[in-house]
C-alpha positions as semicolon CSV with decimal commas, in nm:
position;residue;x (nm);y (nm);z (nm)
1;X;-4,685;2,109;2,926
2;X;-4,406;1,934;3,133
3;X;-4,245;1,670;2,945
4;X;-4,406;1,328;3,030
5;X;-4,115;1,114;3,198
6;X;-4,338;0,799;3,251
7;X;-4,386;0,830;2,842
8;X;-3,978;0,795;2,798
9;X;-3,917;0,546;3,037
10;X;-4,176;0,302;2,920
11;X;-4,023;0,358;2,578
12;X;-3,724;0,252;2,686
13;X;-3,824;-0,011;2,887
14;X;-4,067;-0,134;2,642
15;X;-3,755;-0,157;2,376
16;X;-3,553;-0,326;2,683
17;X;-3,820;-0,580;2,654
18;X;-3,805;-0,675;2,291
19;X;-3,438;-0,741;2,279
20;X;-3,450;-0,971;2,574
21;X;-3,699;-1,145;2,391
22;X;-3,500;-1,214;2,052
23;X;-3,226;-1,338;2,294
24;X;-3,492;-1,543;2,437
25;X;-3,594;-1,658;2,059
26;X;-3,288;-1,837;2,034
27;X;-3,369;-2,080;2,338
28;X;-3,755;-2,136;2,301
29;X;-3,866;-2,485;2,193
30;X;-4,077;-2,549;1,932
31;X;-4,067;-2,169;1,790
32;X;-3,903;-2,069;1,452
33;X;-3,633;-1,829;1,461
34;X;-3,386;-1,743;1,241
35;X;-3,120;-1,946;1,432
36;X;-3,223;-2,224;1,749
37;X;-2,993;-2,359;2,022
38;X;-2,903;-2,674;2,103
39;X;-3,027;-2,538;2,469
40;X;-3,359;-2,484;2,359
41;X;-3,621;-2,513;2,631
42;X;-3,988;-2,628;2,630
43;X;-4,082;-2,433;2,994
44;X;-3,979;-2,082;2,782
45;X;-4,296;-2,103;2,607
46;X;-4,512;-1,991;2,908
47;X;-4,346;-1,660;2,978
48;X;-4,279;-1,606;2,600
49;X;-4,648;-1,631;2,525
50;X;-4,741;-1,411;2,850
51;X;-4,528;-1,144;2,659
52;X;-4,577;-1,197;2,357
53;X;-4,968;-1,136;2,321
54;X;-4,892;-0,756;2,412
55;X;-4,550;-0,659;2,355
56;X;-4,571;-0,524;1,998
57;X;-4,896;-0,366;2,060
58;X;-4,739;-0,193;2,358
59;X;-4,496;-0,008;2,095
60;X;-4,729;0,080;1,865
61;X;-4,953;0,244;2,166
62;X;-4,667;0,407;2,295
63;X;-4,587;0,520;1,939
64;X;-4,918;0,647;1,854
65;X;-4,872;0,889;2,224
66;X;-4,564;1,060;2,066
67;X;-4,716;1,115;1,739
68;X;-4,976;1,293;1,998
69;X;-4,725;1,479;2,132
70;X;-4,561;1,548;1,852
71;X;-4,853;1,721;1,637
72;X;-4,844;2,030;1,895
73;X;-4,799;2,336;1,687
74;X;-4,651;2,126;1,357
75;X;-4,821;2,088;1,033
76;X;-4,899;1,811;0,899
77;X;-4,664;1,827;0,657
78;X;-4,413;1,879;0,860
79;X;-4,473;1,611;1,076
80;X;-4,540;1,324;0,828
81;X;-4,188;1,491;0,659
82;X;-3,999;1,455;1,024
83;X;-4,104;1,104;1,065
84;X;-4,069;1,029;0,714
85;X;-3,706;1,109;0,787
86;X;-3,628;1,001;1,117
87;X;-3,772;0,572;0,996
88;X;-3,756;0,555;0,659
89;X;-3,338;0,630;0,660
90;X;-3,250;0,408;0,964
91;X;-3,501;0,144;0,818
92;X;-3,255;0,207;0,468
93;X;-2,951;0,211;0,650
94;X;-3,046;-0,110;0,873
95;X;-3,115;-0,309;0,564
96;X;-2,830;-0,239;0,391
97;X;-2,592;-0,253;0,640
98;X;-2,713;-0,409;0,927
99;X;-2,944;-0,687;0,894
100;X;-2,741;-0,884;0,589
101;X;-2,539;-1,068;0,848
102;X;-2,869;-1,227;0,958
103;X;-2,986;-1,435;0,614
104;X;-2,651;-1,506;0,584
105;X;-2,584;-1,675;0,927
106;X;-2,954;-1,871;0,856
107;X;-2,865;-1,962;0,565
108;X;-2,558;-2,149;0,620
109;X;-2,727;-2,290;0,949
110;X;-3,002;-2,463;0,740
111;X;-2,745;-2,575;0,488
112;X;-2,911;-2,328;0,158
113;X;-2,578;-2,197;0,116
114;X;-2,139;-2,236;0,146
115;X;-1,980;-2,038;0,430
116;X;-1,831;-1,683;0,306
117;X;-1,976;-1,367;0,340
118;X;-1,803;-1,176;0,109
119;X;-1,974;-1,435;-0,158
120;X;-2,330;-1,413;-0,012
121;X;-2,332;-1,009;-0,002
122;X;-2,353;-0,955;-0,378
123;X;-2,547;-1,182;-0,462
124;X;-2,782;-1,078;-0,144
125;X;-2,764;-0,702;-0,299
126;X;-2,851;-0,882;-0,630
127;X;-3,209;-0,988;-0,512
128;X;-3,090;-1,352;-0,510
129;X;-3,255;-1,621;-0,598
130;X;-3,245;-1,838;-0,334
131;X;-3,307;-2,193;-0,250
132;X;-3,677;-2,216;-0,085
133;X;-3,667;-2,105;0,288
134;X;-3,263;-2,036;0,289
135;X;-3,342;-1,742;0,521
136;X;-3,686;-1,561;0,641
137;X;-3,816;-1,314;0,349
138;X;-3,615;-1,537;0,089
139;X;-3,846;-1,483;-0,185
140;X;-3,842;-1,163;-0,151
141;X;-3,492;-1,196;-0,213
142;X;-3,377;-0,963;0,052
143;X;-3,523;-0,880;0,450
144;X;-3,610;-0,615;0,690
145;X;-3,605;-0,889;0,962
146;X;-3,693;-0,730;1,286
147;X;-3,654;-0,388;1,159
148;X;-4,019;-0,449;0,998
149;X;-4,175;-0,228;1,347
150;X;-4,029;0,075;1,112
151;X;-4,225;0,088;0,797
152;X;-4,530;0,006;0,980
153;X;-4,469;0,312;1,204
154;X;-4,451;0,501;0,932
155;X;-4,714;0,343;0,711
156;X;-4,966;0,410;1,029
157;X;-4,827;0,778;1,055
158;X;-4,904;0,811;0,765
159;X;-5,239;0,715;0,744
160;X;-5,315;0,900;1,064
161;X;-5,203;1,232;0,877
162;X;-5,448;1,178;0,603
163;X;-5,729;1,089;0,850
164;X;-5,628;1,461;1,045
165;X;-5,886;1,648;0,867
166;X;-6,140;1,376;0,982
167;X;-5,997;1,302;1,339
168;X;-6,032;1,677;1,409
169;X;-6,396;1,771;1,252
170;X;-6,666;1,784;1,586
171;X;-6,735;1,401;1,540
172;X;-6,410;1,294;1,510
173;X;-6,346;1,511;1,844
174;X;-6,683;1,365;1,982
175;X;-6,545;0,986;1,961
176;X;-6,155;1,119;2,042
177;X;-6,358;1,249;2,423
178;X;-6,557;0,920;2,395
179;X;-6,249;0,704;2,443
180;X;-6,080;0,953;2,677
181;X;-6,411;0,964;2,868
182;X;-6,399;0,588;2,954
183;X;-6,444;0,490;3,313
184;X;-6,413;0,239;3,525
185;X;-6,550;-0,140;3,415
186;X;-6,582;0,032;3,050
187;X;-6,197;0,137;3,060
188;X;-6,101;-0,197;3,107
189;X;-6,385;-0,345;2,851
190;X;-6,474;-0,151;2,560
191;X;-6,116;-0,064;2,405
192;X;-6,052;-0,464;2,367
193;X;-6,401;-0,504;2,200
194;X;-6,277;-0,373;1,839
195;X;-5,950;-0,646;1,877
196;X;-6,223;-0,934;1,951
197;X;-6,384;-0,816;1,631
198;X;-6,045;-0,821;1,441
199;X;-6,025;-1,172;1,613
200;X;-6,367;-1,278;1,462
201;X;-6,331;-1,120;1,103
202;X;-5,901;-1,142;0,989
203;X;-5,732;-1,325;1,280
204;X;-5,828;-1,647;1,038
205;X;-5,757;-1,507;0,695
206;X;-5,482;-1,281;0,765
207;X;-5,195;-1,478;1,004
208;X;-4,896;-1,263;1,054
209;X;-4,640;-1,225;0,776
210;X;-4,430;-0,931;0,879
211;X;-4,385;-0,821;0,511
212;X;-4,635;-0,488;0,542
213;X;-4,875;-0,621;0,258
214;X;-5,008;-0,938;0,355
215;X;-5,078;-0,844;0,705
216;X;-5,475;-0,787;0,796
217;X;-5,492;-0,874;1,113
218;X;-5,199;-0,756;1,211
219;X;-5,234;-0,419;1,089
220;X;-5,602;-0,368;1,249
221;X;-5,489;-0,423;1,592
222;X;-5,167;-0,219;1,555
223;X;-5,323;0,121;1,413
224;X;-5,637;0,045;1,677
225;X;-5,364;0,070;1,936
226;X;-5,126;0,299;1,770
227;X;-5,500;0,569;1,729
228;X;-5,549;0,495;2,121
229;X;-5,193;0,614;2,156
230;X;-5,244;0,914;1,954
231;X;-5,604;0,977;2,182
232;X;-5,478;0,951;2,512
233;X;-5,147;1,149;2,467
234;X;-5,214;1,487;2,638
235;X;-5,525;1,365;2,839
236;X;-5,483;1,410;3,199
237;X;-5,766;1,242;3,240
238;X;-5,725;0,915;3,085
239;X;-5,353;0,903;3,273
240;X;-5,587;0,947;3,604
241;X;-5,797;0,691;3,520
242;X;-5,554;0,441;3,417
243;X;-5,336;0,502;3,728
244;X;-5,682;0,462;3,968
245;X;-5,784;0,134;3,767
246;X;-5,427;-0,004;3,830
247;X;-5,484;-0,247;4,109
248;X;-5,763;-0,348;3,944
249;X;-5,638;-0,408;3,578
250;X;-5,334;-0,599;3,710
251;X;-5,609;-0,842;3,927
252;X;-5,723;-0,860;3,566
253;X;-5,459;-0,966;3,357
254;X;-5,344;-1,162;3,616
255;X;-5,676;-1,359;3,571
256;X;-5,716;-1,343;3,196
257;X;-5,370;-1,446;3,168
258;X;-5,457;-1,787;3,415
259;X;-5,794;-1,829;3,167
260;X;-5,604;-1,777;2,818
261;X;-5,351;-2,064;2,915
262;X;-5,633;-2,327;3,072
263;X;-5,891;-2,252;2,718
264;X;-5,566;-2,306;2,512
265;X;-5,403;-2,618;2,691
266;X;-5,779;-2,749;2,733
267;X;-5,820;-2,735;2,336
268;X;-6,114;-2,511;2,327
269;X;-6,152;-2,363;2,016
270;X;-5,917;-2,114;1,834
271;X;-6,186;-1,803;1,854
272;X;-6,230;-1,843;2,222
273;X;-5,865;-1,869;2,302
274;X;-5,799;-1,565;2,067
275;X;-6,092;-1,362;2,219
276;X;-5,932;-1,434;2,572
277;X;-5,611;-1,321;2,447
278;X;-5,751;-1,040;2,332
279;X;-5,933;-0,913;2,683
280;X;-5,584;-1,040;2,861
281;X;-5,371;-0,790;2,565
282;X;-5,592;-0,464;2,669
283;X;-5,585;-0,519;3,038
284;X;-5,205;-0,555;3,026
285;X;-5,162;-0,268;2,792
286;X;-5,393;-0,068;3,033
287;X;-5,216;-0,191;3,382
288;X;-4,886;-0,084;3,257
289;X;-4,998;0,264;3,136
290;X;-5,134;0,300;3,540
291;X;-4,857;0,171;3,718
292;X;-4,603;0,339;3,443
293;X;-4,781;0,726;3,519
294;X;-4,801;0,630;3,905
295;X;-4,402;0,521;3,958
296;X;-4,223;0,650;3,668
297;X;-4,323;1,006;3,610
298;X;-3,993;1,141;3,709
299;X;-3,666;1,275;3,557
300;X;-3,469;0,984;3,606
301;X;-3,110;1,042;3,568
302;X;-3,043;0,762;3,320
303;X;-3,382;0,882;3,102
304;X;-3,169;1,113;2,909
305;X;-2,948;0,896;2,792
306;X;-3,160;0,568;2,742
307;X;-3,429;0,823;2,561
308;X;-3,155;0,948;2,285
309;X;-3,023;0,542;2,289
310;X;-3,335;0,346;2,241
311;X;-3,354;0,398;1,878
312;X;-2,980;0,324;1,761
313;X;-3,003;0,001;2,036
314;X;-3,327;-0,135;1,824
315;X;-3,185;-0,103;1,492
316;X;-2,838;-0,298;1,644
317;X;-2,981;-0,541;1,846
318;X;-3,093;-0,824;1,649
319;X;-2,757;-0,852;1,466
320;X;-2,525;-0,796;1,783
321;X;-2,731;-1,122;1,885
322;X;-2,686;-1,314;1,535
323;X;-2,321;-1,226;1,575
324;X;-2,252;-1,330;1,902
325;X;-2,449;-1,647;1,861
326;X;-2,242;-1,711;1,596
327;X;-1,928;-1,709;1,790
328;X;-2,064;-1,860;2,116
329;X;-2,227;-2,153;2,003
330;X;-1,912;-2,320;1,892
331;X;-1,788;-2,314;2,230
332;X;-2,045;-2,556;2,373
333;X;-2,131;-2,303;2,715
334;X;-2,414;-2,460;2,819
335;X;-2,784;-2,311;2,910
336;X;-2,675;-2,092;3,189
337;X;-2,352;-1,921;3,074
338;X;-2,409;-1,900;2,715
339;X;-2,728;-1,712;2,758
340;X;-2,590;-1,499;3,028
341;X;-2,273;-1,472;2,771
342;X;-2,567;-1,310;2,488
343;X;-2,687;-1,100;2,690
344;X;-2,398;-0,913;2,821
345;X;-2,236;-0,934;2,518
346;X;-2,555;-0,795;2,351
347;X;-2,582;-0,512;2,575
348;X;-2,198;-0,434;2,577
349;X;-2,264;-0,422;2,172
350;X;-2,533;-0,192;2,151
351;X;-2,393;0,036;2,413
352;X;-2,008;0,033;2,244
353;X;-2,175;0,105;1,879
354;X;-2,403;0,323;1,979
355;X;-2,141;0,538;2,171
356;X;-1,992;0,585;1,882
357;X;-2,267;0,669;1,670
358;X;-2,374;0,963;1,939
359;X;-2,053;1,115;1,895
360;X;-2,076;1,151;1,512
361;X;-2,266;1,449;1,338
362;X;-2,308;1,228;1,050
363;X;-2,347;0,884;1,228
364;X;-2,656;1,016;1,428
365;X;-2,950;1,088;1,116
366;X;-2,855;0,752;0,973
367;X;-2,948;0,550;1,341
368;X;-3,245;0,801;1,382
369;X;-3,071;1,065;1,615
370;X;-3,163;1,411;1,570
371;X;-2,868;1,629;1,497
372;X;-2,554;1,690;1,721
373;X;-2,617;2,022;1,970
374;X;-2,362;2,264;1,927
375;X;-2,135;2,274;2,277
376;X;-2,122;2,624;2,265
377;X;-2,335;2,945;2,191
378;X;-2,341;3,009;1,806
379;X;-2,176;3,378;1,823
380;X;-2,392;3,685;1,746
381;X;-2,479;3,829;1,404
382;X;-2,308;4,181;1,330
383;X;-2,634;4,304;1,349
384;X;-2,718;4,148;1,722
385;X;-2,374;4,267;1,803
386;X;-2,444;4,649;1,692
387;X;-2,748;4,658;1,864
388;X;-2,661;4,554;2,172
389;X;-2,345;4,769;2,176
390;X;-2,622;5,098;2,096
């Protein structure tokens, strides 16, 4: 099968997405992040809600279509082993080396600690303690901050290896063609109906924690979309469907979207707003999946690169940003140049490390990369020598 450009592009773009919304983090009003601005903006809310009701679960669907992809002619061994490898070392790597710079900047923001890094590292490799709420995941004593999309990954791989033997027995196969088989009206329904029952049974009792054991809710709709993922990998016909049906699922969202914000801003109750959200999330998810297969299904010349980036860029980002807040927000810039400032100064970051890390054979495992190509032909055994010399 021909590789599946539309697939790496929405990857990529889909990543894009989530570091120009911890930028935007910084500036929303009224949100908690791990640092705010002065600059910080009530109108943000809007799009920031618009995006974030399906972002994540975006990911995770996209996720769940390379494990699909990925399964063709590996065990399952090898494939949990692979995967094991290629999130649980960057995840180790990240927390150790990476994210520390982000407690420590919120930390001294909110006052919980003295200036000096070199003094808050041990004692942040120690465990702590802490002073309540110095820095998000304090009493834990350390964080995975954003890097938290990583052992989720891998606990949902995980737990889609063990469900194999049951996912490929003739009734796991029958509900696999099932959701495949959707459509029309029950493409753009039925998926969404298991997230409004998540909505009605954990959205209430499980709100999201980000800290992989207390999260219901979360993890219901994730692995729902991360199994959909996994479904509608190599089915031609789903990708058909979805790219007919894209007209119409944009009209959709488009709509749902215009509902979700009058039943919340109206003060109708919780469920119904959540519900909403939840018919708005699969429509999106579902309208970019069309329009993704229709116009990006091509070997774009920057796809290489961004494809073997992506990962390294993700594990990077969220720091770069800490960092560059932390040195731009003395200057007093202002809301148009200081943001502008982040996020050329985010991008130059990611792009300048990550350069570096592509180049190193010992760099790449640690930031997810697989390993370094050779430039040139390995030479030939003795014995391929001899017998082509015969």
């Amino acid at each position: 099968m021909n590789r599946r450009h539309d697939i790496d592009a929405l990857r990529a773009l889909a990543f894009a997405l989530v570091i120009l919304y911890h930028v935007a983090m910084y500036y929303v009003a009224g949100w908690d992040w791990h640092l705010k601005s002065p600059y910080a903006a009530d109108w943000l809310q809007w799009p920031m809600r618009a995006l974030n009701l399906w972002r994540m679960d975006l990911v995770f669907l996209i996720s769940g279509v390379a494990i699909g992809f990925l399964r063709r002619g590996q065990t399952a061994g090898s494939l949990l082993g692979q995967r094991s490898l290629r999130l649980l070392v960057p995840l180790a790597l990240g927390m150790a080396v990476v994210v520390p710079f982000q407690p420590y900047a919120q930390a001294v923001a909110n006052g919980s600690i003295e200036p000096g890094f070199g003094d808050f590292l041990p004692r942040y490799f120690s465990g702590g303690p802490w002073p309540r709420g110095a820095f998000d995941g304090w009493d834990f004593g350390v964080t995975w901050n954003h890097l938290w999309y990583l052992p989720y990954l891998w606990a949902y791989t995980t737990l889609l290896v063990l469900l194999l033997p049951v996912l490929d027995s003739a009734a796991g196969q029958r509900v696999r063609r099932a959701f495949t088989g959707l459509r029309g009206v029950r493409l753009l329904i039925v998926p969404a109906i298991p997230l409004m029952l998540y909505s009605l049974t954990l959205w209430s009792r499980f709100p999201p924690k980000h800290d992989l054991i207390h999260d219901g809710w979360l993890h219901a709709v994730y692995f729902t979309l991360f199994l959909y993922g996994f479904w509608i990998g190599v089915d031609a016909g789903f990708w058909a469907e979805a790219s007919r049906l894209a007209r119409r699922s944009l009209a959709l969202a488009a709509g749902l979207l215009a509902l979700y914000f009058a039943v919340r801003y109206m003060g109708m109750p919780g469920v119904l707003v959540r519900l909403t959200a939840d018919l708005y999330l699969w429509s999106t998810v579902l309208c970019i999946l069309g329009w993704a297969h229709l116009k990006l299904n091509r070997p774009w010349r920057w796809l290489p690169w961004a494809n073997e980036s992506v990962y390294p860029w993700y594990v990077l980002h969220q720091t770069v940003i800490i960092v560059l807040i932390w040195w731009l927000a003395p200057l007093e810039l202002g809301p148009v140049v200081e943001p502008a400032l982040l996020v050329a100064g985010t991008v130059l970051g990611c792009w300048g490390i990550t350069s570096v890390v592509r180049r190193s054979s010992w760099l790449r495992p640690l930031l997810g990369l697989k390993p370094m190509r050779p430039r040139y032909p390995l030479p030939a055994s003795p014995a391929h020598r001899s017998a082509h010399s015969a």
